[in-house]
C-alpha positions as CSV (number, residue, x, y, z in Angstrom):
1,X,15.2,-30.7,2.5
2,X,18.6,-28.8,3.4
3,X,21.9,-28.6,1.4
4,X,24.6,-31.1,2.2
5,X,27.0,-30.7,4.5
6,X,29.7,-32.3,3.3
7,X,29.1,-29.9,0.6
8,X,28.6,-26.7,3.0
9,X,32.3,-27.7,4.2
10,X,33.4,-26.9,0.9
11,X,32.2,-24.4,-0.8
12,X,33.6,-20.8,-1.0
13,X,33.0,-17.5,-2.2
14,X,33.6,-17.1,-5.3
15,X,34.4,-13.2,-4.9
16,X,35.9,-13.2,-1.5
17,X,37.2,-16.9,-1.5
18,X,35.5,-16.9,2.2
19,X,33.6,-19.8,3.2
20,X,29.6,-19.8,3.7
21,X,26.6,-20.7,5.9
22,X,23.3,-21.2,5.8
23,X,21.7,-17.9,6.3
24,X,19.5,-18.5,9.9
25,X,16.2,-17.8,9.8
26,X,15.9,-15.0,11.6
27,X,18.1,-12.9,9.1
28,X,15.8,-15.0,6.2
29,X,12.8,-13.2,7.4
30,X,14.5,-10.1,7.3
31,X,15.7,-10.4,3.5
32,X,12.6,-11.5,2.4
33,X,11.0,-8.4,3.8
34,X,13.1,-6.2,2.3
35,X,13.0,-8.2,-1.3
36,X,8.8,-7.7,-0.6
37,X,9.6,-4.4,-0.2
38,X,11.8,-3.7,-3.6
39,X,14.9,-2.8,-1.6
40,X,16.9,-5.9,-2.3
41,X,18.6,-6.1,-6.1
42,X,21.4,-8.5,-7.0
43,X,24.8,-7.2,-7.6
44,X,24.3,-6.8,-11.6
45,X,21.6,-4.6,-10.2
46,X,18.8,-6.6,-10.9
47,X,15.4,-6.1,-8.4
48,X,14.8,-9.0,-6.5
49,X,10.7,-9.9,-6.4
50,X,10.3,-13.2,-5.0
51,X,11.2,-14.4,-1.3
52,X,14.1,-17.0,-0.9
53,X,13.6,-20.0,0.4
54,X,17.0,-20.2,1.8
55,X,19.9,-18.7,1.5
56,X,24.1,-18.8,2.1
57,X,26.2,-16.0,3.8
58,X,29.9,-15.4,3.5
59,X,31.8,-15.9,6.5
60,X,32.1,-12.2,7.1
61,X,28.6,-11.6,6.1
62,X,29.2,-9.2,3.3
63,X,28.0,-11.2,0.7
64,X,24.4,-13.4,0.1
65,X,23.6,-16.4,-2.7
66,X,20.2,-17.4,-3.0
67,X,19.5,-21.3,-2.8
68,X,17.4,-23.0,-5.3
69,X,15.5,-26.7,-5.0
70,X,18.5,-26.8,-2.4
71,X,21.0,-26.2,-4.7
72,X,23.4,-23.0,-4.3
73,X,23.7,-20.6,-6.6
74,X,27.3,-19.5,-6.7
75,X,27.1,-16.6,-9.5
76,X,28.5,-13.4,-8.9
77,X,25.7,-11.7,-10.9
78,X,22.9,-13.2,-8.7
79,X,24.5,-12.8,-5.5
80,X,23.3,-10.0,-3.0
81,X,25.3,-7.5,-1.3
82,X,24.4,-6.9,2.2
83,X,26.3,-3.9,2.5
84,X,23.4,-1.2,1.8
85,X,20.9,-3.7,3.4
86,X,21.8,-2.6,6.8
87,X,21.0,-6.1,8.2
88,X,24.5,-7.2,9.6
């Protein structure tokens, strides 16, 4: 199953106000490796141990939220910065 997307349409950042996108699965596969790896911590800094199963990107791809049972989580604290991941 995949998040709605009538819902996709509007939902924002809640730091940068920017809209998001599904993650694609190509940049997936890289997160994940890098959460397997340790290097991959939310922005309160917590370590990130278990792969996501999807995941939305900020328009200008500076900022990640994990998707859970298809439902975004839109919490600053749990989002991911991608700016140390090198990825993008």
């Amino acid at each position: 199953m995949t998040i709605d997307r009538k819902l996709l349409e509007i939902l924002v950042c809640p730091i940068t106000k920017l809209s998001v996108s599904l993650l694609n699965e190509d940049r997936l596969t890289k997160l994940n490796r890098m959460i397997e790896s340790g290097e991959v911590h939310s922005i309160d800094g917590t370590v990130l141990s278990d792969p996501l199963d999807q995941a939305l990107i900020t328009q200008n791809g500076s900022i990640v939220y994990p998707v859970e049972d298809n439902i975004p989580v839109m919490l600053e604290n749990q989002s991911i910065s991608t700016h140390h991941l090198g990825l993008w």
